[in-house]
N, C-alpha and C positions, 0 to 999 in steps of 0.2 A: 772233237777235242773235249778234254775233258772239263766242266764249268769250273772248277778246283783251279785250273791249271792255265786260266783265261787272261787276258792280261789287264789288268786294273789300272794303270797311267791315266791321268787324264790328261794326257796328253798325248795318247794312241791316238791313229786313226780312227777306231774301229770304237773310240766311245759314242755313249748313244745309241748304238745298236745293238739292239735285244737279242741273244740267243737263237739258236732254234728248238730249247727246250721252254726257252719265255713264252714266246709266241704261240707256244704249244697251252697252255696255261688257258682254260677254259673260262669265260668272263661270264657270272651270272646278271643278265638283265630283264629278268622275270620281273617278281614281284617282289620286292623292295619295299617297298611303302607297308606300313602298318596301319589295317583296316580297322577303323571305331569301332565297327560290326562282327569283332569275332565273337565265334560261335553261332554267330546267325546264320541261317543258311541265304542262297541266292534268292527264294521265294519271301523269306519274311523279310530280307532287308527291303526288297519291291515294293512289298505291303507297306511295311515303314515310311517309305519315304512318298507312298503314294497320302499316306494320311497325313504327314506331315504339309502335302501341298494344299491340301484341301484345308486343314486349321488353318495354317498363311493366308488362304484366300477367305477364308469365313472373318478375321482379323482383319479384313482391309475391309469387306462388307460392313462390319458392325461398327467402325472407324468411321466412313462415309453415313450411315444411318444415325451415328452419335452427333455428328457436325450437324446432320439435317435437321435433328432435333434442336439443338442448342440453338440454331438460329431462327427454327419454330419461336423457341421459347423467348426468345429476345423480341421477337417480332408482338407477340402476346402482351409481354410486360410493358413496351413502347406504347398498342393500345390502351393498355388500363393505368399509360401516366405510372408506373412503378421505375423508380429511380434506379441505379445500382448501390446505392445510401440504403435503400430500403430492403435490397438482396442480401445487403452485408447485413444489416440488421436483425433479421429474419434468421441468414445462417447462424448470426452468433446465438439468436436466444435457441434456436432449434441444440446447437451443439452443447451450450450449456445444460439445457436439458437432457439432451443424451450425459452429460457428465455426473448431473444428478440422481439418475437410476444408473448408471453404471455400477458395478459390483466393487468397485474401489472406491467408487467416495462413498457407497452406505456401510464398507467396511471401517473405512475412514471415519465416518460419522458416528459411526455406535462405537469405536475405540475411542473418540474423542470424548463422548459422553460417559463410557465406563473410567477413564483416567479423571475426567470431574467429577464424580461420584466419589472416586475415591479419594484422592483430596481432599475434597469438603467434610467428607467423615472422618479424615485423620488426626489425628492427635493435634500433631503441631498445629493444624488450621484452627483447631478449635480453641487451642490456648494463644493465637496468634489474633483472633478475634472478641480472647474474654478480656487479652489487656490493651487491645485496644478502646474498647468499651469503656474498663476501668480508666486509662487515661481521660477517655473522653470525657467520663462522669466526674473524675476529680479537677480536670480543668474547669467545668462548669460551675462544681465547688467552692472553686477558687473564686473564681470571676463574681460568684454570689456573695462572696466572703466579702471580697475588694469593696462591690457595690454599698455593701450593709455599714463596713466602715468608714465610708466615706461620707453616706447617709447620717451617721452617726457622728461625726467630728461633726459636720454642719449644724447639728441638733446641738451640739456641747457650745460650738462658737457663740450662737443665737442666744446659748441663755447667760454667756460668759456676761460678768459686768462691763469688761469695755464694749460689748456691742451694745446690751443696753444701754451706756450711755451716748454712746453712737445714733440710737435710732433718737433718746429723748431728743435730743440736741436737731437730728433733721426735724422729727414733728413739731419743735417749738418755730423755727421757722417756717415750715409750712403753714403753721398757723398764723404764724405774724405774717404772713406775705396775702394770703387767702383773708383774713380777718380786713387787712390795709383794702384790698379792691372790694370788698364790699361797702365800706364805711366811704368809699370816694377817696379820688387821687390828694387831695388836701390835707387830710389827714394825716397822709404817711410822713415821715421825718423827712428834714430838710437836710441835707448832705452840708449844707454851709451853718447850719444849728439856727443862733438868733439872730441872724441875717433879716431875715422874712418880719420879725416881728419889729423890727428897727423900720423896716421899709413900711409897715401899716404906722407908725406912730406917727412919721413924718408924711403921711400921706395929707394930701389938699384938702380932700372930703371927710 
């Protein structure tokens, strides 16, 4: 029959069943898969894979020799009393020092210093610190100003007449009051006046 001429219903008997030009139809299940290894041959993928076993097993050696050390090393430290405070300590100042000769921060450091160099010689720095200066000096000015005037009214008050009359007026009382305790308490005025001398007229004796 010819497959043109076949009958297509699906609701023939005869669906589902393949040809005998179908089943004639040759099924490749060779090699299918797509090998990582092209172009290598059979001998060096061997080699390949024989060296890759032997690095895996050298990685689990040096894995196991790394644990045995590290617990060497803890074993050590426990003897000599070193804390894990004292390992972090130790790491940090070790890493900062790696950080300090490292080729970034001494590029880092001499660019810091060439951008301060230049700065400080720049123009604006330099007129940014002459009037500061200036300010400085004419505050000072001032303040020496303020002082001197102030010094000077005090000098004007002291010779003005009402102070002088101010000070005669305290030293005449100082005197009277100094003059009174040497001469004796008797002496000095009776706040009641002639009171006292009424009281000796009429006295008995």
């Amino acid at each position: 029959m010819d497959p043109a001429s076949q009958d297509i219903n699906l609701n023939s008997p005869n669906k589902g069943l393949l040809s005998d030009t179908m089943t004639d139809v040759p099924v490749d299940t060779g090699t299918a898969r797509t090998s990582i290894s092209e172009g290598l041959t059979e001998a060096e993928e061997e080699e390949l894979r024989s060296e890759l076993t032997k690095v895996e097993e050298e990685i689990v050696t040096l894995r196991q020799v790394l644990a045995a050390k590290e617990r060497h090393c803890g074993e050590l430290k426990r003897k000599l009393g070193l804390t894990p405070l004292d390992g972090l300590k130790q790491n940090l100042s070790k890493s900062w020092h790696d950080v300090q000769v490292s080729n970034a921060y001494v590029k880092t450091s001499e660019k810091l210093g060439e951008w301060n160099e230049k700065v400080t010689q720049s123009d604006l720095y330099k007129k940014t610190q002459e009037t500061l200066s200036q300010a400085g000096q004419k505050t000072s000015a001032a303040l020496s100003n303020v002082g001197s005037a102030i010094s000077r009214k005090l000098g004007d008050m002291r010779n003005s007449a009402t102070f002088k009359s101010f000070e005669d007026r305290v030293g005449t009382i100082k005197s009277k009051v100094v003059g009174g305790r040497e001469n004796g308490s008797d002496n000095l005025p009776s706040p009641t006046g002639s009171s006292d001398k009424t009281l000796q007229d009429h006295a008995p004796f």
